[in-house]
C-alpha positions as CSV (number, residue, x, y, z in Angstrom):
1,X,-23.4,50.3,-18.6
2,X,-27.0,48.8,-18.6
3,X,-28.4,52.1,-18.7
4,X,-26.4,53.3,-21.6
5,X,-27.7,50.5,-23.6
6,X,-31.4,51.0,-22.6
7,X,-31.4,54.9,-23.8
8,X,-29.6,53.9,-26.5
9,X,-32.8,51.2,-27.1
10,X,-35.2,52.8,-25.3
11,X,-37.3,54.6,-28.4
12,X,-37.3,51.0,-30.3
13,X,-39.2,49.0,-27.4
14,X,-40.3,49.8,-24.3
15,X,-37.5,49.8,-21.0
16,X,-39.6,46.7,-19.5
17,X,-39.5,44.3,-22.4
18,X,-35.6,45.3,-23.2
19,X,-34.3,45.3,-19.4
20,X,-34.2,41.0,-19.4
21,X,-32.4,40.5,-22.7
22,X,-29.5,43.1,-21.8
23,X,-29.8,41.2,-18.5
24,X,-28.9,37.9,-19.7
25,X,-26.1,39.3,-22.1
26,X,-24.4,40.6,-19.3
27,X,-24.5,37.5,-17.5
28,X,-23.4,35.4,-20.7
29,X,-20.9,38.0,-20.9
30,X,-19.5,37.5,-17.4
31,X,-19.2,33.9,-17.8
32,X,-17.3,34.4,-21.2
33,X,-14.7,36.4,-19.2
34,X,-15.0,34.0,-16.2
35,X,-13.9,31.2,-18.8
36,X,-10.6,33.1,-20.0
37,X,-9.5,34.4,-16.7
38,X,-9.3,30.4,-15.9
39,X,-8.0,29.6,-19.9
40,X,-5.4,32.1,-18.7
41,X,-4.7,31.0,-15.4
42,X,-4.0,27.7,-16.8
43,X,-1.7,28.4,-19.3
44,X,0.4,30.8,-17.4
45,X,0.6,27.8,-14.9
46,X,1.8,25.3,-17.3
47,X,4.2,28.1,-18.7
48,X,5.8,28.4,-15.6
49,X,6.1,24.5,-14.9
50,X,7.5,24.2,-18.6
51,X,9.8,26.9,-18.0
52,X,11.2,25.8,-14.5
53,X,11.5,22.6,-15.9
54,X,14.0,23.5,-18.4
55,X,16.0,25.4,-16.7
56,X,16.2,22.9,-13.9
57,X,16.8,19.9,-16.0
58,X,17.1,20.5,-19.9
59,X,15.1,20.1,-22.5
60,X,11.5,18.8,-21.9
61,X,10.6,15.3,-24.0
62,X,7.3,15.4,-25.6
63,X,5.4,12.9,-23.5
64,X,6.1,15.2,-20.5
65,X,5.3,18.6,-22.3
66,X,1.8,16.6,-23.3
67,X,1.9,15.7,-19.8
68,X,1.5,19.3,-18.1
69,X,-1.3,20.8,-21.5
70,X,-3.6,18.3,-19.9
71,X,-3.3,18.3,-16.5
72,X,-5.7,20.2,-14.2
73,X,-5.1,23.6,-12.3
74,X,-4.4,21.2,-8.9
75,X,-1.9,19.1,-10.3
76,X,0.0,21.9,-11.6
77,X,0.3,23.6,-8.5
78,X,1.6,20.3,-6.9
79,X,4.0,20.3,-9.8
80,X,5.2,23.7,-9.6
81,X,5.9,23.7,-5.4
82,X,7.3,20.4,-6.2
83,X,10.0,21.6,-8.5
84,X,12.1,23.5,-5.4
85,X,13.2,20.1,-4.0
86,X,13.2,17.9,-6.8
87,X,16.1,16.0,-8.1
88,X,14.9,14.9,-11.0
89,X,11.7,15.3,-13.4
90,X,10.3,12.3,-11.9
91,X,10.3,13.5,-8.2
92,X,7.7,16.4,-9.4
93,X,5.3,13.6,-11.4
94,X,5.3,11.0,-8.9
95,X,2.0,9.8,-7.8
């Protein structure tokens, strides 16, 4: 893909001076799709937990939905392998 860029640029600046800067777009690039692959990750987690949840024990109260949009990826995947045994919504949030 580089390369295709640099022909593509190639008669406005020399190869050399061009290479770094389509270099560091690919790299900001990467990053970018870094970021939503764990966005994603994340909400398909707390999708899932929401989801079980509900279907286990009714609807979900507010506080708890809040609860699981700002928890981190490791506490959600306590949460989900928690909801198996759980007898309650409070089993799967204890501390």
């Amino acid at each position: 893909m580089l390369e295709r860029f640099e022909t593509r640029l190639a008669p406005l600046e020399s190869r050399d001076s061009i290479r770094p800067i389509l270099k560091r777009l690919n790299l900001d690039g990467t990053r970018l799709l870094d970021h939503g692959r764990l966005e994603g990750e994340l909400l398909a987690k707390r999708t899932i937990l929401e989801l079980q949840l509900e279907q286990r024990f009714g609807a979900l109260p507010t506080r708890t939905r809040k609860r699981i949009n700002s928890a981190v990826r490791s506490d959600l995947d306590v949460w989900i392998t928690r909801v198996v045994a759980a007898k309650s919504r409070a089993d799967i949030f204890r501390e």
